[in-house]
C-alpha positions as CSV (number, residue, x, y, z in Angstrom):
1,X,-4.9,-73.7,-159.1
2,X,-8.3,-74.8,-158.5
3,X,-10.5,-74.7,-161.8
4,X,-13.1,-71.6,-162.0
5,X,-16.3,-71.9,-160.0
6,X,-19.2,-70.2,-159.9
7,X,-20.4,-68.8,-156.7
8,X,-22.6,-71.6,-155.5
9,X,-19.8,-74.1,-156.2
10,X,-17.3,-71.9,-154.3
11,X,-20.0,-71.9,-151.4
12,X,-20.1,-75.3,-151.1
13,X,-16.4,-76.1,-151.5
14,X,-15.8,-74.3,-148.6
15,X,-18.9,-75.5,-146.3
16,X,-17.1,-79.0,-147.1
17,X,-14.0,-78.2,-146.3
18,X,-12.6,-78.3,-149.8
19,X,-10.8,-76.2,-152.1
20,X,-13.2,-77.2,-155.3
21,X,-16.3,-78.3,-156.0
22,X,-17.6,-79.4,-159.2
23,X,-21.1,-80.2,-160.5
24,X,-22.6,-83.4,-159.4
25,X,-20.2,-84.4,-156.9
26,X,-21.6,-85.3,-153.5
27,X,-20.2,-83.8,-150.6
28,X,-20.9,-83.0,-146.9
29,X,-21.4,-79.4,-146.0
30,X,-21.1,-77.9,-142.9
31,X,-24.6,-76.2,-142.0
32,X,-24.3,-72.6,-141.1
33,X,-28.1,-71.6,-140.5
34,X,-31.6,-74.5,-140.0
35,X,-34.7,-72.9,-140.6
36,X,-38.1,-74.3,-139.6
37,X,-41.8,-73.8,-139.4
38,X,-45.1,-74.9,-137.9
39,X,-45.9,-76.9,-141.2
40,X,-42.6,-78.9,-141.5
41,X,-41.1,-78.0,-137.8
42,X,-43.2,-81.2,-135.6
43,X,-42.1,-83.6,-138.3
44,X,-38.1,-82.4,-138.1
45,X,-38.5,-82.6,-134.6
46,X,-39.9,-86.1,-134.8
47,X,-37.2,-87.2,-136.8
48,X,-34.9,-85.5,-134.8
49,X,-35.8,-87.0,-132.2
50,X,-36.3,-90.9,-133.2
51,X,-33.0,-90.7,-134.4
52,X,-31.0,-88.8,-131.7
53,X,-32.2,-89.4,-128.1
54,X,-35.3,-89.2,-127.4
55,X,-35.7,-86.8,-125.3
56,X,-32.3,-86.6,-124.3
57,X,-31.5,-85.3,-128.1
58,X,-30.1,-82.0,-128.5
59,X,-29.3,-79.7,-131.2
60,X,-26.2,-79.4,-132.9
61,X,-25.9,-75.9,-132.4
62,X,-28.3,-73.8,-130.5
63,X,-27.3,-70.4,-131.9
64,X,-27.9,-72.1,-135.8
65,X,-31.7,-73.2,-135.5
66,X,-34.3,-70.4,-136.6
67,X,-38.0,-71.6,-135.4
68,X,-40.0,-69.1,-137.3
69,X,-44.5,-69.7,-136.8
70,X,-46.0,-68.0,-140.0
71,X,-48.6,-70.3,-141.8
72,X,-51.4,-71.8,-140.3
73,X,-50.9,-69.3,-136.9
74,X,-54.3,-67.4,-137.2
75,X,-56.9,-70.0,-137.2
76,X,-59.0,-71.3,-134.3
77,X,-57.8,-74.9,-136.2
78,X,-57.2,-77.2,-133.7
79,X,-54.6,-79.0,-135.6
80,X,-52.6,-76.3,-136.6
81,X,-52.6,-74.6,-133.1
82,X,-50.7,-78.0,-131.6
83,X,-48.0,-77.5,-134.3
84,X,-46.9,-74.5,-132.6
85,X,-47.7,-75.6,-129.0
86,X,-45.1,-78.5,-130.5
87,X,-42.8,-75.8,-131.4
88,X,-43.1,-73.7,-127.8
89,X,-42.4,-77.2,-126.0
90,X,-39.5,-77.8,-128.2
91,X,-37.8,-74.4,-128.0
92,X,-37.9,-74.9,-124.0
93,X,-36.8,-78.0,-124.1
94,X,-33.4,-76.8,-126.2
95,X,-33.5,-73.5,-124.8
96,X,-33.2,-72.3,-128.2
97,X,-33.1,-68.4,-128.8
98,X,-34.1,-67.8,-132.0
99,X,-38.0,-68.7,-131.7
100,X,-40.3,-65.9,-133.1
101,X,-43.6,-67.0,-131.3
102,X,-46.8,-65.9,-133.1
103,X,-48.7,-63.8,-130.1
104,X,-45.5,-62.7,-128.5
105,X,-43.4,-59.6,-129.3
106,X,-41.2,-61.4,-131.0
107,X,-43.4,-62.8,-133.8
108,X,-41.9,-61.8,-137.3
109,X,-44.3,-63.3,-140.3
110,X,-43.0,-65.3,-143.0
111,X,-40.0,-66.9,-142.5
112,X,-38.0,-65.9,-145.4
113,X,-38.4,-62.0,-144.6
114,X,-38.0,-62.8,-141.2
115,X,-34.7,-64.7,-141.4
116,X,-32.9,-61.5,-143.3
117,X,-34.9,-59.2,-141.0
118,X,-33.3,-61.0,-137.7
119,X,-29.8,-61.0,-139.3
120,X,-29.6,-64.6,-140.2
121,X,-28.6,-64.7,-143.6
122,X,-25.5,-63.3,-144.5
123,X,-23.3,-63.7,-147.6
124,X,-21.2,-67.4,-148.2
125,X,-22.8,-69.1,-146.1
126,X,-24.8,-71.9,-145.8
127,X,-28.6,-71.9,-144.9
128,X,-31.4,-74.6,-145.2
129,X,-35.2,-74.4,-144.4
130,X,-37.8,-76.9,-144.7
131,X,-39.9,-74.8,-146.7
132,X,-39.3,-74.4,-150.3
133,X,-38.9,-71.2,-150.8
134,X,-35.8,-70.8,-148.7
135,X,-33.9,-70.0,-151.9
136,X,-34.9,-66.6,-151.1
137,X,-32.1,-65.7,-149.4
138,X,-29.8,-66.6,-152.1
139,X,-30.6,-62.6,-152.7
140,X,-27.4,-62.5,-149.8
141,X,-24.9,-63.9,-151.9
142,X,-25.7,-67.4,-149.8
143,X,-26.6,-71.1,-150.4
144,X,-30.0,-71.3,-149.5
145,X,-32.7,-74.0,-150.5
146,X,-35.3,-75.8,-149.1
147,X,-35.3,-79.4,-147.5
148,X,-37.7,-82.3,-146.0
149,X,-38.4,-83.6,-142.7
150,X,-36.0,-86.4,-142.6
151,X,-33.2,-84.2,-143.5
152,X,-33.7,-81.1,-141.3
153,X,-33.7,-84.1,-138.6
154,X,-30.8,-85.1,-139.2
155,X,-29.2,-81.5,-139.9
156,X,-30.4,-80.5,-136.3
157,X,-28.7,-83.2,-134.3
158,X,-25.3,-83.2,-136.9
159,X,-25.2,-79.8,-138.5
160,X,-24.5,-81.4,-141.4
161,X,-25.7,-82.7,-144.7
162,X,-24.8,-84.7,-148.0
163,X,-25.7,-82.5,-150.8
164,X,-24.8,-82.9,-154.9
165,X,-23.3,-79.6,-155.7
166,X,-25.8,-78.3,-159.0
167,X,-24.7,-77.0,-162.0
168,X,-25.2,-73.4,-162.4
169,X,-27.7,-71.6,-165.2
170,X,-27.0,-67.8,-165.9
171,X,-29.7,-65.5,-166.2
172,X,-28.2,-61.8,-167.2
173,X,-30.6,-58.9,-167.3
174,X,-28.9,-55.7,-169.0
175,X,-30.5,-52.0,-169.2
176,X,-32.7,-49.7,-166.8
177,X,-35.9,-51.2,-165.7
178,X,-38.9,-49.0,-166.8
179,X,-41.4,-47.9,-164.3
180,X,-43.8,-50.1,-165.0
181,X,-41.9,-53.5,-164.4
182,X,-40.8,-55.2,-161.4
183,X,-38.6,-57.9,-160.4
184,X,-41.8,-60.0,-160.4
185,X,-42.0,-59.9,-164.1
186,X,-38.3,-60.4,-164.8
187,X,-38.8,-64.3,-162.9
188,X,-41.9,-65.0,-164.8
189,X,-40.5,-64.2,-167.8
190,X,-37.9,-66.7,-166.9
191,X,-40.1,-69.3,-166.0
192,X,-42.2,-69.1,-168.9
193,X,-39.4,-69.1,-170.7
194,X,-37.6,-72.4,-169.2
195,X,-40.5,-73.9,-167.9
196,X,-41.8,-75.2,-164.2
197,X,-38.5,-78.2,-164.8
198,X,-36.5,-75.7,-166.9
199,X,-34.3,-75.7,-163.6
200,X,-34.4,-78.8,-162.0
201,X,-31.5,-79.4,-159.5
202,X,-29.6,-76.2,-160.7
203,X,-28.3,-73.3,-159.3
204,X,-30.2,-70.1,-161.1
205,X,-26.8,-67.4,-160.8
206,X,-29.1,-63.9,-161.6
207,X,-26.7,-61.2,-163.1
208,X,-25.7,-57.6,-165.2
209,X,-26.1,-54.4,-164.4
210,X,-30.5,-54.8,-164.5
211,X,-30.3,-57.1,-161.6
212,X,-27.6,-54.8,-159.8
213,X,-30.0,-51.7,-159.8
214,X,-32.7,-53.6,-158.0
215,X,-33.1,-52.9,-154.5
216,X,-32.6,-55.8,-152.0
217,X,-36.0,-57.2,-151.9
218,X,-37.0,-56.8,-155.7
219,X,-33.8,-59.4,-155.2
220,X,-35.2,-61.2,-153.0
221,X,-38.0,-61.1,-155.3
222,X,-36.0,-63.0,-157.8
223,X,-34.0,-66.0,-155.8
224,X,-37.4,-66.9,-154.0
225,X,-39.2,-68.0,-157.3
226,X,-35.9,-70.1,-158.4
227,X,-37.6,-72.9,-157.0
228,X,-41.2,-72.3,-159.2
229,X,-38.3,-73.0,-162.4
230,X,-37.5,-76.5,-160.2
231,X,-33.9,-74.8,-159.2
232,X,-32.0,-76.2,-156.5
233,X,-31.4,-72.4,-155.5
234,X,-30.8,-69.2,-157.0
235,X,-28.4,-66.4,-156.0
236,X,-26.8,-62.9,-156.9
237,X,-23.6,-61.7,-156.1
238,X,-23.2,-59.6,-153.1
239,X,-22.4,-56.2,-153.8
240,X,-22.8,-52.7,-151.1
241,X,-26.6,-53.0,-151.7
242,X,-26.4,-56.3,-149.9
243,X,-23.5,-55.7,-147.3
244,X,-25.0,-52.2,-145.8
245,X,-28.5,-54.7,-145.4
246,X,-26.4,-57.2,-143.8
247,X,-24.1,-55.4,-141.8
248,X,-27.2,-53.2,-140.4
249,X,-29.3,-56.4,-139.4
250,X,-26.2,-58.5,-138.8
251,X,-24.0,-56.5,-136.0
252,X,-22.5,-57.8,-133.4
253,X,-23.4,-61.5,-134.6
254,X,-20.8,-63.0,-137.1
255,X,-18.6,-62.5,-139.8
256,X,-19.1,-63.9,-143.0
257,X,-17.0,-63.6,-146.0
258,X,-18.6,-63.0,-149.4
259,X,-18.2,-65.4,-152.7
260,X,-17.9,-64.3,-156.4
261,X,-17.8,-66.5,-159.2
262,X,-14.8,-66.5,-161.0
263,X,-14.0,-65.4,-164.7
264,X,-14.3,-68.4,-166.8
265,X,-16.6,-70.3,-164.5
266,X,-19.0,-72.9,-166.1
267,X,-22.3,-72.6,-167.2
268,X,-24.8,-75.1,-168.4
269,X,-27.3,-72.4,-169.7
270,X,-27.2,-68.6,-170.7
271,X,-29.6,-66.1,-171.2
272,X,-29.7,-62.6,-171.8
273,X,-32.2,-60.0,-171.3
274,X,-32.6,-56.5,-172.5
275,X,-35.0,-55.3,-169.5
276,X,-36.2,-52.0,-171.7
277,X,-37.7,-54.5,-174.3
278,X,-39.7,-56.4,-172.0
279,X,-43.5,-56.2,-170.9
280,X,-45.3,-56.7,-168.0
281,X,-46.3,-60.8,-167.4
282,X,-48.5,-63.2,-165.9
283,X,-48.8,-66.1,-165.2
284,X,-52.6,-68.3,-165.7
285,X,-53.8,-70.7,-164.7
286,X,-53.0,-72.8,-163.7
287,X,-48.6,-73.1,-163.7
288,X,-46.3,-70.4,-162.9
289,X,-44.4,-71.0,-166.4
290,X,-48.2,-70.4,-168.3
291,X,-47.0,-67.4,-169.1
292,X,-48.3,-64.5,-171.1
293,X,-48.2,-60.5,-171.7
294,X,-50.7,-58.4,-169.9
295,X,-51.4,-57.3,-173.4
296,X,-53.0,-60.5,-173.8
297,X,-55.1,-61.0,-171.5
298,X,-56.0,-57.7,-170.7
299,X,-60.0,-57.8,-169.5
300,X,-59.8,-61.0,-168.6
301,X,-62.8,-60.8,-165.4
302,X,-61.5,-61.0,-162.0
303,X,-63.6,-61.7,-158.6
304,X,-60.5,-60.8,-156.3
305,X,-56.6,-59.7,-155.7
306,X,-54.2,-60.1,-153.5
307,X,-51.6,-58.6,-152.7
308,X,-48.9,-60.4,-150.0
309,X,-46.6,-63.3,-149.2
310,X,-43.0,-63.7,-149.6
311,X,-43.3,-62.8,-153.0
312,X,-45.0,-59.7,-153.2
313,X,-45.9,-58.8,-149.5
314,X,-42.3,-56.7,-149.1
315,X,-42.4,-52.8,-148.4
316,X,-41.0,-52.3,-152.2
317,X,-44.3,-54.3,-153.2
318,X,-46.6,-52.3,-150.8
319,X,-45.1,-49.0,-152.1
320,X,-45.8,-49.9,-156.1
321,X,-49.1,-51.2,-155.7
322,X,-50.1,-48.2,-153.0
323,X,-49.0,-45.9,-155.7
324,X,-51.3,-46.9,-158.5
325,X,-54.3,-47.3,-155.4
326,X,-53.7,-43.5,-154.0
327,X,-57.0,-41.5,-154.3
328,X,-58.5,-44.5,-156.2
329,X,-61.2,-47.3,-155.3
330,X,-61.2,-51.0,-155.8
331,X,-64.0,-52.5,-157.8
332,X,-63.0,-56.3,-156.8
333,X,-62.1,-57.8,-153.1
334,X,-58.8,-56.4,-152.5
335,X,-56.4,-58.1,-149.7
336,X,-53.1,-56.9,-148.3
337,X,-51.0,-59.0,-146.0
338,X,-47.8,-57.7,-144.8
339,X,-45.2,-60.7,-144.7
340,X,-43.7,-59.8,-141.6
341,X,-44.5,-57.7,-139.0
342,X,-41.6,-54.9,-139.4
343,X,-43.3,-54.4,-143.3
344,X,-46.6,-53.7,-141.4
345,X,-45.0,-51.3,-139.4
346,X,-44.1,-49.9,-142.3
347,X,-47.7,-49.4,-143.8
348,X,-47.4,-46.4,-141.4
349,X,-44.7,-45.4,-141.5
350,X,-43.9,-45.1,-145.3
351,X,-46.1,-42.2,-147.3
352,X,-47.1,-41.5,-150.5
353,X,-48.0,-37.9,-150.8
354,X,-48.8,-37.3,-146.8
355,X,-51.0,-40.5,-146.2
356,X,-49.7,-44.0,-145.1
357,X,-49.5,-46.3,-147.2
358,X,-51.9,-47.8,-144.2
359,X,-54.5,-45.1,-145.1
360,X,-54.0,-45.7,-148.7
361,X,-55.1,-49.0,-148.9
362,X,-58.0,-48.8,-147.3
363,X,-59.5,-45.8,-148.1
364,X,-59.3,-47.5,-151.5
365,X,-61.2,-50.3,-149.7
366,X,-58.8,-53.2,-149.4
367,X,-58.4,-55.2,-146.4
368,X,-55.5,-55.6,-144.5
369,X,-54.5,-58.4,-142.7
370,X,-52.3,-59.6,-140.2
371,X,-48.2,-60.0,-141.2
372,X,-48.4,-64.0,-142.0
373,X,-48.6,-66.3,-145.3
374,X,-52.2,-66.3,-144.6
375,X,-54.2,-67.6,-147.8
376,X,-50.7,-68.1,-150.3
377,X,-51.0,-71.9,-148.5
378,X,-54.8,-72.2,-149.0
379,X,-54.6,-73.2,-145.0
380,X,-57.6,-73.6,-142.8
381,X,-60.8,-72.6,-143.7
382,X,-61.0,-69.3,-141.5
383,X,-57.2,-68.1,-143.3
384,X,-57.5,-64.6,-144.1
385,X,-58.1,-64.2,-147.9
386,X,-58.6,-67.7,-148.6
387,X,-60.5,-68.7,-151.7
388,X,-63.3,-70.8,-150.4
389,X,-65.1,-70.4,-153.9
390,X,-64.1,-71.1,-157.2
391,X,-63.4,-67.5,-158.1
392,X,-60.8,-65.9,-160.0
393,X,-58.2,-64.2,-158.1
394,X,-54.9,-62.3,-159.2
395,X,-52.2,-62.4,-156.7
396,X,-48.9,-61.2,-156.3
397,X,-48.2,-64.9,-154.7
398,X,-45.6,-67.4,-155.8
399,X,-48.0,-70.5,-157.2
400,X,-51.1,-70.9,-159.0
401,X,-51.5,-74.3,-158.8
402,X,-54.9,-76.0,-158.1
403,X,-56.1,-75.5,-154.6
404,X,-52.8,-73.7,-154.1
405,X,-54.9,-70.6,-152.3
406,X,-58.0,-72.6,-151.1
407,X,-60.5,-74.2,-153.7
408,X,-59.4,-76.3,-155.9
409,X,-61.9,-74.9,-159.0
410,X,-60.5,-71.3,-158.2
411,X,-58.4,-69.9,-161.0
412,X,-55.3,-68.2,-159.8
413,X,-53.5,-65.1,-162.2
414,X,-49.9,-64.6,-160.9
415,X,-48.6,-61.0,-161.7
416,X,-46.2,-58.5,-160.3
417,X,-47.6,-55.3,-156.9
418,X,-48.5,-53.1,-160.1
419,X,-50.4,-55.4,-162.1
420,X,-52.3,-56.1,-159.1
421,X,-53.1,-53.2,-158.3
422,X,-53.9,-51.8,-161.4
423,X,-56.4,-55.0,-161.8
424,X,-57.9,-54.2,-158.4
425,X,-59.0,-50.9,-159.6
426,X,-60.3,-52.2,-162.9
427,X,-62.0,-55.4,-161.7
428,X,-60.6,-57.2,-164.6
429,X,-56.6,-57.9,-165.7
430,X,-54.9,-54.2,-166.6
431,X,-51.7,-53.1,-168.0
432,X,-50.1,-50.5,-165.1
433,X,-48.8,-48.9,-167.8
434,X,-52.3,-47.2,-168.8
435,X,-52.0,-45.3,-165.3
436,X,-48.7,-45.0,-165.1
437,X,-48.4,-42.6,-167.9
């Protein structure tokens, strides 16, 4: 008998064709899914290339490369409009099928809503993205991280890659989230708790009943902001939540077959939470592990929030922060960017008390932009909600770093839908709670 493995192990035992895996050992996996953008997607296909053919190169697998424009796309930049006319040429060229061209009807938004959205990540399985926040879709019971250039190039013309199987940190959240929490404060807790390296090339395995009540994308939620701890991934355990998600997006496309770590399994870290005792958190200036208690910084002046990206630009996000915003007006610039295109579909099709959350938002005066990262990458000068001052901005966004969202002076607050909204309405950091009661 094999010894116990956690679930990421156990993923990539069998993606190499083994029957165990164990913590730094280097195997080749079998790729299952390659993701790829406009930022990172002319440089893969360069290396691609260079390496396989020339022109004569082809893809491993057409049915296993995702090609997904979402960051610099609506900009009259000259530079970033040839990435994607790079990407168009390429996806003839391959005849590749799962291209979601920005100005078609099959543009999505971000990438990692998209890929769940489309069906392509499903539970065991193995999916890669040169974008770091691929880990997302560890929320699917997957292996799911980010990579470079050099290696999506060589994963598109082999489907495969060498890869040191992490060790696996626990992170177990007991008890019934309060109202005025969100999955966005459970991760920052963590990270300010273990630090921006707390994490570094380790899997971060989320679990206990807390986690388990969350819907799929407060999951989501969770795994993306593994890699703002330095993890290699993180992941959850599939349970129904995530197979009626799956199976709805997924039908007709493949089987898959789910992965549970096994009783006894090894962990190199612990750590339990009692959700009912915790508060709701940001994170300052200027490092997603500066963390502190709303409590603490409450008043702190604001000049703008923001309320998007993979992080916080889901329907679950829109709903909480339309919620606090319903009847209310903003007293700071207030933008709303739906990550993918099906989410703004939602705007107006999800109510709060008879009114969209659409209608919501901007009759509180907020502006809403087109589904997209838009300004979570800074990006060109005329990205929607860009900082292009040195203001200070609270944002439901995954980094804060320096120039992360534009200027480089700008001060960036990190905080969960509610905090953000609540903050909008106050023009200065505010504890949802307050309104919530």
């Amino acid at each position: 008998m094999p010894a116990p493995m956690t679930m990421t192990e156990k993923i990539l035992a069998r993606a190499a064709g083994k029957d165990h895996s164990a913590p730094g050992e280097n195997v080749w996996v079998n790729v299952d899914v390659l993701m790829t953008h406009d930022v990172c997607g002319p440089g893969t296909i360069g290396v691609f290339k260079q390496h396989f053919g020339g022109d004569a190169a082809r893809v491993w697998d057409r049915e296993k490369v995702v090609i997904i424009p979402d960051h610099y796309i609506f900009t009259k930049d000259a530079m970033a409009n040839r990435n994607v006319d790079v990407l168009r040429a390429f996806v003839k060229e391959q005849d590749l099928p799962h291209f979601y061209d920005v100005g078609t009807d099959r543009y999505k938004g971000v990438c990692h809503i998209a890929l769940p959205e489309e069906g392509h990540t499903r539970p065991g399985e193995v999916l890669l993205g040169t974008d770091s926040h691929t880990c997302t879709a560890g929320a699917f019971g997957e292996f799911a991280t980010g990579i470079g250039n050099t290696d999506a190039g060589f994963v598109m013309g082999t489907g495969k890659l060498w890869l040191k199987v992490p060790p696996t940190m626990r992170f177990v959240f007991h008890g019934d989230l309060p109202p005025y929490l969100m999955a966005k404060d459970l991760i920052l807790a963590v990270i300010g708790d273990i630090g921006v390296d707390g994490a570094t090339y380790r899997a971060m395995e989320f679990d206990g009943d807390g986690i388990f009540a969350l819907n799929i994308e407060e999951r989501m939620t969770l795994c993306n902001m593994a890699i703002e701890a330095g993890g290699k991934n993180g992941i959850i355990a599939p349970d129904q939540v995530t197979f009626d998600y799956v199976n709805q997006r997924n039908s007709g496309k493949k089987a898959y077959q789910a992965v549970y770590t096994d009783p006894g399994a090894t962990f190199v870290y612990e750590k339990v939470y009692d959700v009912t005792k915790l508060e709701p958190v940001v994170a300052k200036p200027h490092s997603p592990d500066n963390k502190a208690k709303v409590s603490e910084v409450k008043g702190t002046k604001l000049d703008r929030a923001y309320i998007g990206s993979c992080t916080g630009g889901k329907l679950t996000d829109f709903r909480a922060a339309a919620g606090l915003l319903n009847g209310k007006s903003v007293k700071i610039d207030t933008f709303v960017v739906p990550a993918t295109t099906e989410v703004a579909r939602g705007l107006d099709t999800e109510l709060i008390g008879g009114k969209s959350l659409r209608e919501i938002f901007l009759n509180a005066g907020a502006k809403i932009g087109e589904a997209s990262c838009a300004a979570c990458l800074g990006g060109p000068s005329d990205t929607f909600g860009r900082l292009n001052t040195p203001i200070s901005c609270i944002s439901t966004t995954n980094r804060n770093f320096p120039g992360r969202m534009g200027h480089k002076e700008a001060k960036v607050f990190l905080a969960s839908p509610l905090t953000v909204a609540a903050s909008a309405l106050a023009g200065t950091i505010a504890d949802c709670r307050d309104l919530l009661i």
